[in-house]
C-alpha positions as CSV (number, residue, x, y, z in Angstrom):
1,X,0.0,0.0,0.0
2,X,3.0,2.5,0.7
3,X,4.5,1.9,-2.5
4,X,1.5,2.1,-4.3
5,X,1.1,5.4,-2.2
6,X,4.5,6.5,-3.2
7,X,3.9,6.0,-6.6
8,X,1.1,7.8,-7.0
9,X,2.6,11.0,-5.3
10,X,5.9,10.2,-8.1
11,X,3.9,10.7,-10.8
12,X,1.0,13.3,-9.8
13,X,3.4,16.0,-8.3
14,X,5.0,17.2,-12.1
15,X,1.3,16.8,-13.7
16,X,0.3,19.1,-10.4
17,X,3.1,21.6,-11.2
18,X,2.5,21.6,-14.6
19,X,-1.1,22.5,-14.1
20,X,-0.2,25.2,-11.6
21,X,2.4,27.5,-14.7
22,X,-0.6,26.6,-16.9
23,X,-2.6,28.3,-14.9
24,X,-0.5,31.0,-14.1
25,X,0.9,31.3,-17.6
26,X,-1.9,29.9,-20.2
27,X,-3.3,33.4,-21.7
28,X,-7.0,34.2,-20.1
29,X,-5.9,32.7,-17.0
30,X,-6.2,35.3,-14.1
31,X,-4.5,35.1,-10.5
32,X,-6.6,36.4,-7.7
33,X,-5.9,40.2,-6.9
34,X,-5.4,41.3,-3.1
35,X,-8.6,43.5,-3.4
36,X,-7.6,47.1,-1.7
37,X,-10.4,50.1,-0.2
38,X,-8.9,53.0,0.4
39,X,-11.0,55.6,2.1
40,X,-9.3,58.8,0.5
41,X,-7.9,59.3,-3.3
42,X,-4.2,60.0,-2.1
43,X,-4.1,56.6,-0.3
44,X,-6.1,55.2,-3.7
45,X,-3.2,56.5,-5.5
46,X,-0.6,55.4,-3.5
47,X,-1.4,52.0,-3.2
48,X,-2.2,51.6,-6.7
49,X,1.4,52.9,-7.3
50,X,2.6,50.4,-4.7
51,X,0.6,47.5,-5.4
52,X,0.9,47.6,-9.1
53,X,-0.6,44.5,-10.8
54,X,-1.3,42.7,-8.0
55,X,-3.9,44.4,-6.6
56,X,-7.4,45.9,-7.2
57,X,-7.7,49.1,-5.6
58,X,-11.2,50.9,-4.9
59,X,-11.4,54.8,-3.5
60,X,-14.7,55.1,-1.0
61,X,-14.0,59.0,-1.1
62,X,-13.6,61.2,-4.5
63,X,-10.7,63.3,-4.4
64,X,-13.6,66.5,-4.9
65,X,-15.1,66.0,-1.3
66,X,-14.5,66.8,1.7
67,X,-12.9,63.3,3.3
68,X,-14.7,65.2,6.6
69,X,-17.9,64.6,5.7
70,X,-18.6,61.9,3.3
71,X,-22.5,60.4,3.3
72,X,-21.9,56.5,4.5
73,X,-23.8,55.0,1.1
74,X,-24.4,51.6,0.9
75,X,-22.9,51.2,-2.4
76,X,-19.2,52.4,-0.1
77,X,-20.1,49.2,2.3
78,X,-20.8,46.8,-0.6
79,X,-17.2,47.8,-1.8
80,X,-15.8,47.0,2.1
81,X,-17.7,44.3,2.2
82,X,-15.3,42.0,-0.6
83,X,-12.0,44.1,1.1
84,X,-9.0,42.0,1.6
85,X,-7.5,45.5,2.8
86,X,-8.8,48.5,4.0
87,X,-6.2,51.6,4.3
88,X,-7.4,54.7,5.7
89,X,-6.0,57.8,7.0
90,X,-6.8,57.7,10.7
91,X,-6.4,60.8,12.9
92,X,-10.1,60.4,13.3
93,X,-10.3,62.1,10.0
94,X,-12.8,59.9,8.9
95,X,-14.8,59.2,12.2
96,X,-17.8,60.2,10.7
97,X,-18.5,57.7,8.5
98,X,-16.3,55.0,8.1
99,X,-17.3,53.2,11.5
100,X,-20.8,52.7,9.9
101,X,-19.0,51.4,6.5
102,X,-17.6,49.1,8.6
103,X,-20.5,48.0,10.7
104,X,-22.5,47.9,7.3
105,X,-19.9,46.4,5.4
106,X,-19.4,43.0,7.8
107,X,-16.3,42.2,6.9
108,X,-14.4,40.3,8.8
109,X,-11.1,40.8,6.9
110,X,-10.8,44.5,7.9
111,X,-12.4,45.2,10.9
112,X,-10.4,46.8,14.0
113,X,-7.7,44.8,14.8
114,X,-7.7,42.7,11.9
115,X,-4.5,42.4,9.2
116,X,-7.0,43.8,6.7
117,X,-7.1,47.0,8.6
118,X,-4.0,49.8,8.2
119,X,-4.1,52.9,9.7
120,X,-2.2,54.5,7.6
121,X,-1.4,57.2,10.4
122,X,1.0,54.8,11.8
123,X,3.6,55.8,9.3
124,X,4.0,59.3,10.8
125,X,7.1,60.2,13.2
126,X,5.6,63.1,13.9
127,X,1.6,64.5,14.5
128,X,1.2,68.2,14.6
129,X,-1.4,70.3,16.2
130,X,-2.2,67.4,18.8
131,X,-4.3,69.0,21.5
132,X,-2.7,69.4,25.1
133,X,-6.4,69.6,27.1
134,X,-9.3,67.5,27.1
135,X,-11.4,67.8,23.8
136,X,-13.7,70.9,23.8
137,X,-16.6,71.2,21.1
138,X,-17.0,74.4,21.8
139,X,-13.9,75.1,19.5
140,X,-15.5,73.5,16.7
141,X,-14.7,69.9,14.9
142,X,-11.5,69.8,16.8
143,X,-9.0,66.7,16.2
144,X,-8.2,65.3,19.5
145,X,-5.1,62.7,17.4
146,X,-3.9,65.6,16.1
147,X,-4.1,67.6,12.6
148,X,-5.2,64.8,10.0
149,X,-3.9,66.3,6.4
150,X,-0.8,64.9,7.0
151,X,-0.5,63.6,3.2
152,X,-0.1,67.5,2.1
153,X,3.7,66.5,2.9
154,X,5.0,64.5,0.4
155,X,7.7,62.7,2.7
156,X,5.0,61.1,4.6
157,X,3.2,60.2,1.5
158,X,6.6,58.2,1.1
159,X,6.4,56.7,4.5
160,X,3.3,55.5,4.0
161,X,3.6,53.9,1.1
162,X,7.0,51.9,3.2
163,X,3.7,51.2,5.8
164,X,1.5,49.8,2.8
165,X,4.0,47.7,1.0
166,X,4.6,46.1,4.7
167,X,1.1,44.8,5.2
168,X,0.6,43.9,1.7
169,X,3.0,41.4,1.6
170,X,1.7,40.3,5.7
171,X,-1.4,39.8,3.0
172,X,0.3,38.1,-0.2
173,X,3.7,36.8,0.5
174,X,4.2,35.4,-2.9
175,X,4.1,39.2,-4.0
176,X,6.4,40.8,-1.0
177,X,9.8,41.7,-3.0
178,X,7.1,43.1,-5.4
179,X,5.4,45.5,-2.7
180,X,8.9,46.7,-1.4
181,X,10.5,47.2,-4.5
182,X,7.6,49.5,-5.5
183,X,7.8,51.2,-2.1
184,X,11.2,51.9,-2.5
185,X,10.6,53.3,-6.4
186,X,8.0,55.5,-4.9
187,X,10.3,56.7,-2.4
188,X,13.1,57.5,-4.6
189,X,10.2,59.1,-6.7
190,X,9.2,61.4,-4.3
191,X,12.9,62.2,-3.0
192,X,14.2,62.5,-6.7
193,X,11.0,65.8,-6.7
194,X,11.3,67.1,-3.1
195,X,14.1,69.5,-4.1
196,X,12.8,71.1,-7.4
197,X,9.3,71.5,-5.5
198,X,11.2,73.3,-2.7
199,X,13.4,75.3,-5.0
200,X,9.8,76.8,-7.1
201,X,8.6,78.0,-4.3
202,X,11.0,79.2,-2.4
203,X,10.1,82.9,-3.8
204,X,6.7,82.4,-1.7
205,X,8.5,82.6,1.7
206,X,8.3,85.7,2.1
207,X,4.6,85.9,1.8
208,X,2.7,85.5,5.0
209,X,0.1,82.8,4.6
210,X,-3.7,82.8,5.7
211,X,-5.7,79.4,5.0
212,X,-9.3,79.2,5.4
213,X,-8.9,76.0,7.2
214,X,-6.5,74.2,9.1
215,X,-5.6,71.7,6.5
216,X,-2.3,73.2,4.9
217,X,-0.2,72.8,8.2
218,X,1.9,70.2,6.7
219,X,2.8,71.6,3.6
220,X,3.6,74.9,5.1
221,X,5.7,72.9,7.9
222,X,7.6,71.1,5.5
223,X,8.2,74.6,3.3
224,X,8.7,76.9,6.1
225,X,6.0,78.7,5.1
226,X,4.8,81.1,7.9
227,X,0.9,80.6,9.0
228,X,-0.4,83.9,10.2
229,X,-4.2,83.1,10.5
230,X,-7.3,81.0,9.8
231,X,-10.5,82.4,8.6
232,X,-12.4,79.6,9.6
233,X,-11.0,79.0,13.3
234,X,-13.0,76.6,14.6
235,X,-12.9,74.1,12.2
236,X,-16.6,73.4,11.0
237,X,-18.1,76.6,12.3
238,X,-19.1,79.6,10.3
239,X,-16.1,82.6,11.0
240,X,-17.5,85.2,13.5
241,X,-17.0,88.4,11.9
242,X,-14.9,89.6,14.7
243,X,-12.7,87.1,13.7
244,X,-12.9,87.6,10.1
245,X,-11.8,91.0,10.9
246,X,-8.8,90.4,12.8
247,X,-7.2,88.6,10.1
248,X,-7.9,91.1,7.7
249,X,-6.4,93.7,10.0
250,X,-3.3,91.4,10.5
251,X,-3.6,90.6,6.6
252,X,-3.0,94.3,5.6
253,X,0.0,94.9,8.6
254,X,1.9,92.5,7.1
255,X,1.5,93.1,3.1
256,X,1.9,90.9,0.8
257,X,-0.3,88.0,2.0
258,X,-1.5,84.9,-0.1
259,X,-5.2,83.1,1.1
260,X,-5.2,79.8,0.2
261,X,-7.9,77.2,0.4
262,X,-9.4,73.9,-0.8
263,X,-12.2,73.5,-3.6
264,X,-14.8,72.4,-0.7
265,X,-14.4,75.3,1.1
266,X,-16.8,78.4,1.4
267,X,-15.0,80.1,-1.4
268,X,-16.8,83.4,-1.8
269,X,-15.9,84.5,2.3
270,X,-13.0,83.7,1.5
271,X,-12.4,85.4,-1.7
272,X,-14.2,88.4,0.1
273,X,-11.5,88.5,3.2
274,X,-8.5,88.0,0.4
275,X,-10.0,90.9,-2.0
276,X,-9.9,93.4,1.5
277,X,-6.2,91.8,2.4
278,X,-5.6,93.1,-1.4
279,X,-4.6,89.5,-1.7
280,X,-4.4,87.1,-4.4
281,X,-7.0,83.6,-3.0
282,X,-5.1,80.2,-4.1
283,X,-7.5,77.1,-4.9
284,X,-5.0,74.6,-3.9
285,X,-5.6,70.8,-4.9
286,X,-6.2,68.8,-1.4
287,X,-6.1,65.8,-2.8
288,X,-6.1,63.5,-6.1
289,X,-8.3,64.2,-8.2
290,X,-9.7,67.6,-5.9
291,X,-9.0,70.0,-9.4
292,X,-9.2,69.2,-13.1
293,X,-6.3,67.5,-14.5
294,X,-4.8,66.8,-11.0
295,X,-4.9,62.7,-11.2
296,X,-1.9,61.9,-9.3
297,X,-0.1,62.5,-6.4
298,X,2.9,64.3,-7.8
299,X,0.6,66.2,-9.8
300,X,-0.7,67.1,-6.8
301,X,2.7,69.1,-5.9
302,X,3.4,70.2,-9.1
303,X,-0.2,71.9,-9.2
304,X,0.3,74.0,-6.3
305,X,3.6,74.8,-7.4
306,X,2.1,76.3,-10.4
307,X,-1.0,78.0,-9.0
308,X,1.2,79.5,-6.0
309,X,4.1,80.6,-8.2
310,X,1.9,82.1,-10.8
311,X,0.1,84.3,-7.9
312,X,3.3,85.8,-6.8
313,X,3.9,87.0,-10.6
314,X,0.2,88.2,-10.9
315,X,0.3,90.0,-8.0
């Protein structure tokens, strides 16, 4: 019976391999993607960049909305619900909605806790604005984690594509050196521009900036750009006009001020606070996909680049 065993394995094991590379090589034949959510376009594109062609990658939120407040359809839970991965930004920044994707979406594979589940937030060595005192509401829709638009700094869209390639291949070890060599090309990528997007706008330092809302923090960290005010200071809440006009006052001390903002912002207060600053208002990209013709990451960079640079010569 053992030889007759033994034999059997002999001569089955090539016709198994064989069948495997025809599978894997015989034109028509698919391999099974690792099937990726990601909650915000810049994450979409990143792991799209870092997965390549093995995976499947599905956006819940459209680079054009505001990631803060994003209606929880169940079309969004349908796509969660056949999720191998879910990537999101954390930071709370989607607290509003993505808990009920989740609870909708019954997916084992990426609920808290599970492999399927990356917060991509985890890549960061550093969080800025993180409150010191215990949450008040008062102050508006306040981050208690900290300042979530951490993906307006390009390095940490590097770092968290390091984070993504990590679990990918936790996910799909066949496709590991795969992940990480992507990861790494992505990283040099965004290296090989960090310098020329520095060196165009460096001739925007000496412009004080005002944002409408506290989303630019990173970028301006990472360029040295100096912050001098918010028009919408508690995140969420309509601008008292007392406010409004303290900025404008501080706007026209300093001279030479540049408003910036995203295209889901209230656009006409804030053009009207940047025309009595006598200052140029900047529609800045937040995100893939958040302007026309801005369908990648680097674009991203090399948008505002252009729109910031080309205010300075306007004005």
């Amino acid at each position: 019976m053992k030889r007759q065993t033994s034999e059997f394995l002999v001569w089955t094991r090539p016709i198994a391999l064989v069948a495997l590379l025809v599978c894997l090589l015989w034109p028509g034949v698919t391999v099974a993607k690792l099937k990726v959510v990601a909650t915000l376009s810049d994450l979409g594109w990143i792991a799209e960049r870092v997965g390549g062609e093995d995976v499947e990658v599905e956006v819940l939120c459209p680079g054009d909305q505001d990631p803060h407040y994003l209606p929880a359809k169940p079309s969004l839970a349908r796509k969660l619900r056949k999720a191998d991965l879910l990537v999101y930004n954390g930071l709370e920044l989607e607290i509003g909605w993505l808990p009920l994707l989740l609870d909708a979406a019954r997916n084992p594979q990426v609920r808290p806790g599970s492999r399927g589940e990356l917060d991509c937030a985890l890549a960061l060595t550093e969080i800025l604005e993180v409150p010191t005192g215990p949450p008040d509401r008062s102050q508006g829709d306040i981050h208690p984690l900290g300042n979530p638009h951490y993906l307006s700094d390009p390095r940490n869209g590097a770092a968290v594509g390091q984070l993504m390639a990590a679990r990918m291949a936790e996910l799909d070890p066949a496709a590991a050196d795969r992940y990480r060599q992507r990861a790494d090309g992505l990283q040099a990528d965004i290296a090989s521009r960090i310098g020329q997007w520095e060196q165009r706008l460096m001739v925007i330092k000496e412009h004080p900036i005002v944002v409408y809302h506290k989303q630019w923090e990173y970028l301006l960290a990472w360029l040295g750009f100096e912050l001098i005010g918010e028009i919408e200071h508690r995140p969420g809440i309509a601008p008292s006009p007392r406010h409004v006009e303290g900025v404008i006052q501080r706007g026209r001390q300093r001279g030479g001020v540049i408003v910036i903002a995203a295209p889901w912002n209230h656009l006409d207060a804030a053009q009207k606070a940047a025309d009595r600053m006598a200052a140029p208002l900047v529609v800045l990209p937040a995100a893939v996909g958040s302007l026309d013709g801005v369908d990648g990451y680097f674009t991203v960079f090399d948008t505002i680049c252009d729109l910031l640079t080309t205010a300075v010569a306007d004005g």
